[in-house]
C-alpha positions in Angstrom: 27.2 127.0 109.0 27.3 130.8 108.2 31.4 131.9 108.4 31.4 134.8 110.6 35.2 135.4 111.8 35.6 139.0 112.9 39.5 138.9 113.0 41.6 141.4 111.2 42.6 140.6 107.7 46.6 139.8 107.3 48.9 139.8 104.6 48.5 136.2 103.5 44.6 136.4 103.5 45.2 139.4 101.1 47.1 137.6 99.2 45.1 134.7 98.4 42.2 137.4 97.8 44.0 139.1 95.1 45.1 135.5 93.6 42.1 134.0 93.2 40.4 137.2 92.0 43.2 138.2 89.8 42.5 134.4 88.6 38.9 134.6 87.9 39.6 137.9 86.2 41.8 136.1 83.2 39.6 133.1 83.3 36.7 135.5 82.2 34.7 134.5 85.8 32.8 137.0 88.0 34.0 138.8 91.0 31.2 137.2 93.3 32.3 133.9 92.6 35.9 134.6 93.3 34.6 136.5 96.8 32.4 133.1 97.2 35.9 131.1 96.9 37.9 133.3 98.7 35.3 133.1 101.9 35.0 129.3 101.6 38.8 128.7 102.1 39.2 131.5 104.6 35.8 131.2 106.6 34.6 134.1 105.8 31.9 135.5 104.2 31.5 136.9 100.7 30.7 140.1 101.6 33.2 140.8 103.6 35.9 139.4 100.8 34.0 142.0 98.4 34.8 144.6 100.7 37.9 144.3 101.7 38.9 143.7 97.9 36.9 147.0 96.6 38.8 148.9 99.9 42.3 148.0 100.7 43.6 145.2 98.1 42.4 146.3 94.2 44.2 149.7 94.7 47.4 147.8 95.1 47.3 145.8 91.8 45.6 148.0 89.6 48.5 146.9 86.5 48.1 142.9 87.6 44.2 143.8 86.8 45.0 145.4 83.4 47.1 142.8 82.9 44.1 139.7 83.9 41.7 141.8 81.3 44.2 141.7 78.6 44.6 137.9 79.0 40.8 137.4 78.8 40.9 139.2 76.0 43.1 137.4 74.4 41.9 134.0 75.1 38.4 135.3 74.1 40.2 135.8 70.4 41.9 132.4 70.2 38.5 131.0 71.5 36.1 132.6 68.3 39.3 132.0 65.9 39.4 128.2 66.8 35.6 128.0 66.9 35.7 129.3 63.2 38.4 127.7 62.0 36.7 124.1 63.1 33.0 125.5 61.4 35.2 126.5 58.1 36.9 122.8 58.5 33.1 120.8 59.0 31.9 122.9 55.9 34.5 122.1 53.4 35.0 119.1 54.8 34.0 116.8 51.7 30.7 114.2 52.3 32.1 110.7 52.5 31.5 108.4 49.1 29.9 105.1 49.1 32.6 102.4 47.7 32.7 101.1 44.6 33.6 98.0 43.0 37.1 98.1 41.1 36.9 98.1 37.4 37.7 95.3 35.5 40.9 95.5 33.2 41.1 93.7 30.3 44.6 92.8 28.5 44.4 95.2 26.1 43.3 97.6 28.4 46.3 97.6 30.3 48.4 97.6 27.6 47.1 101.2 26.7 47.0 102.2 30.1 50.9 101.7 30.6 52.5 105.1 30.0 55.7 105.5 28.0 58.4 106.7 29.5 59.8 110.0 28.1 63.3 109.7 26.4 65.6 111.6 27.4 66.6 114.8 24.6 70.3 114.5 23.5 70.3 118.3 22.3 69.0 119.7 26.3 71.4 117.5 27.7 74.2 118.8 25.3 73.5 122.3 26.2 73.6 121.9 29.8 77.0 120.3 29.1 78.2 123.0 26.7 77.3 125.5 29.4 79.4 123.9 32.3 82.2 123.7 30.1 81.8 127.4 29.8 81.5 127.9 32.9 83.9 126.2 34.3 86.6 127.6 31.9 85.4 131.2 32.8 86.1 130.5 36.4 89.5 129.1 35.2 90.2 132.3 33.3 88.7 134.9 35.8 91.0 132.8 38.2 94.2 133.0 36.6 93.1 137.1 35.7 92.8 137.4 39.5 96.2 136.1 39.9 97.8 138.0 37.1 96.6 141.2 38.9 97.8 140.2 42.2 101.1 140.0 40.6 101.4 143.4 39.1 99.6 144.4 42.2 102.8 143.2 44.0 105.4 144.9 41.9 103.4 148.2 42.0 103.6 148.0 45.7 107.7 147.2 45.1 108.1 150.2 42.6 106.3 152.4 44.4 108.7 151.7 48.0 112.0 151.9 45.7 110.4 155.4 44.3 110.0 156.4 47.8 113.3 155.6 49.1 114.7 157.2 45.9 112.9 160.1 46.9 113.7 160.8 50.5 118.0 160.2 48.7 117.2 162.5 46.5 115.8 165.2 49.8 119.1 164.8 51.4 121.3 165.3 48.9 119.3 168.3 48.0 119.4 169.4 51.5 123.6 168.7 51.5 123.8 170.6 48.1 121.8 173.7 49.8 124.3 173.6 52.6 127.2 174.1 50.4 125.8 176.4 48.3 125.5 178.4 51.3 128.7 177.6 52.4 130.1 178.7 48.8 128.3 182.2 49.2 130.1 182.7 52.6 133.1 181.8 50.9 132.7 184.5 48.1 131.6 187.2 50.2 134.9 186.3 52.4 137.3 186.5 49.6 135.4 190.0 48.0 135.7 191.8 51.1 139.4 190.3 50.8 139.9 191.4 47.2 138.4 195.2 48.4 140.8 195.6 51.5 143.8 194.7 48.8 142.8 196.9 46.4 142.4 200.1 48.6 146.0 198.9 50.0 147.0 199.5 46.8 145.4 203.0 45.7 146.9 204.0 49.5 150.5 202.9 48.2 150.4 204.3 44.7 149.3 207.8 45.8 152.4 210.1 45.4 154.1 211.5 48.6 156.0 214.6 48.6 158.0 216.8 51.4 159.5 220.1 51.5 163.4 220.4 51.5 165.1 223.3 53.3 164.3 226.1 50.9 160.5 225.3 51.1 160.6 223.6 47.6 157.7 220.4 48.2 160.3 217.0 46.4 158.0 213.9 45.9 159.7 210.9 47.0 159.5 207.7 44.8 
């Protein structure tokens, strides 16, 4: 029987549309058979999945299509790389032997097949010891160097606070010496405006002073 629905086309039959296409796509199967699919589960025919895929439903999953081709792509690339890789195997792949009887082994035979076994060199085995040693003894030295330095590291750091503190003693006493020293100039510009005032007292006393008696004679007076 020839499907024939003539029903609109809803959401869900768009949707299993675009999956099985989208599916043949990757799978690297042809459009018609996907339509042929398509119209088999939803009774209808495959032209009429054709064209409503080629009208309303391709144009909304243009990337999921990109997307489809670069999977068949890829899968096309794994499929010639494992096809090669199992003709490379078959062709190296070495013919089986026929089996052959075991040798016979005489007594003497096996006593020159027995290897010796290599003793072992006292001078390497000295070396390698002589080497630890040294070794060992420089990481002894560069430790006890490390905490030799971490010492003087210490007292540096000390010295270098008590020369600080030193330093900010010797700024204040500096700063005190500054403010008497400006103190002492007040005090001997005080005292020489002092000493001036006395001594013009004393050209003001020991100038002379005279006054006229009654016949108009000017007497100085002591």
């Amino acid at each position: 029987m020839v499907a024939s629905r003539q029903d609109a086309w809803t959401d869900d039959d768009d949707l299993v549309l675009a999956e099985v296409t989208l599916r043949h796509i990757r799978d690297g199967g042809t459009q018609l058979a996907a339509f042929e699919e398509v119209g088999q589960r939803l009774g209808r025919t495959a032209a009429a999945c054709g064209f409503r895929w080629n009208s309303a439903v391709r144009k909304r999953y243009d990337a999921a299509i990109a997307i489809a081709k670069g999977q068949r792509q890829q899968l096309k690339k794994n499929g010639r790389a494992v096809t090669a890789a199992v003709r490379t195997e078959f062709a190296t792949e070495a013919p089986p032997s026929l089996p052959q009887s075991p040798p016979v082994v005489t007594p003497a035979a096996t006593a020159t097949i027995v290897p010796e076994m290599p003793e072992p060199i006292a001078g390497d085995t000295e070396s390698e010891l002589d080497a630890a040693i040294r070794v060992l003894m420089n990481q002894k030295e560069l430790s006890r160097r490390v905490k030799q330095l971490e010492i003087e590291l210490a007292n540096n750091q000390m010295q270098l606070k008590e020369v600080r503190e030193e330093n900010q003693r010797l700024k204040k006493d500096m700063e005190t010496v500054q403010d008497v020293n400006e103190d002492y100039k007040a005090l001997v510009q005080i005292m020489e405006r002092a000493r001036k005032l006395a001594f013009l007292k004393e050209e003001e006393s020991a100038k002379p002073v005279f006054k006229m008696d009654s016949n108009g004679n000017l007497e100085r007076i002591e």
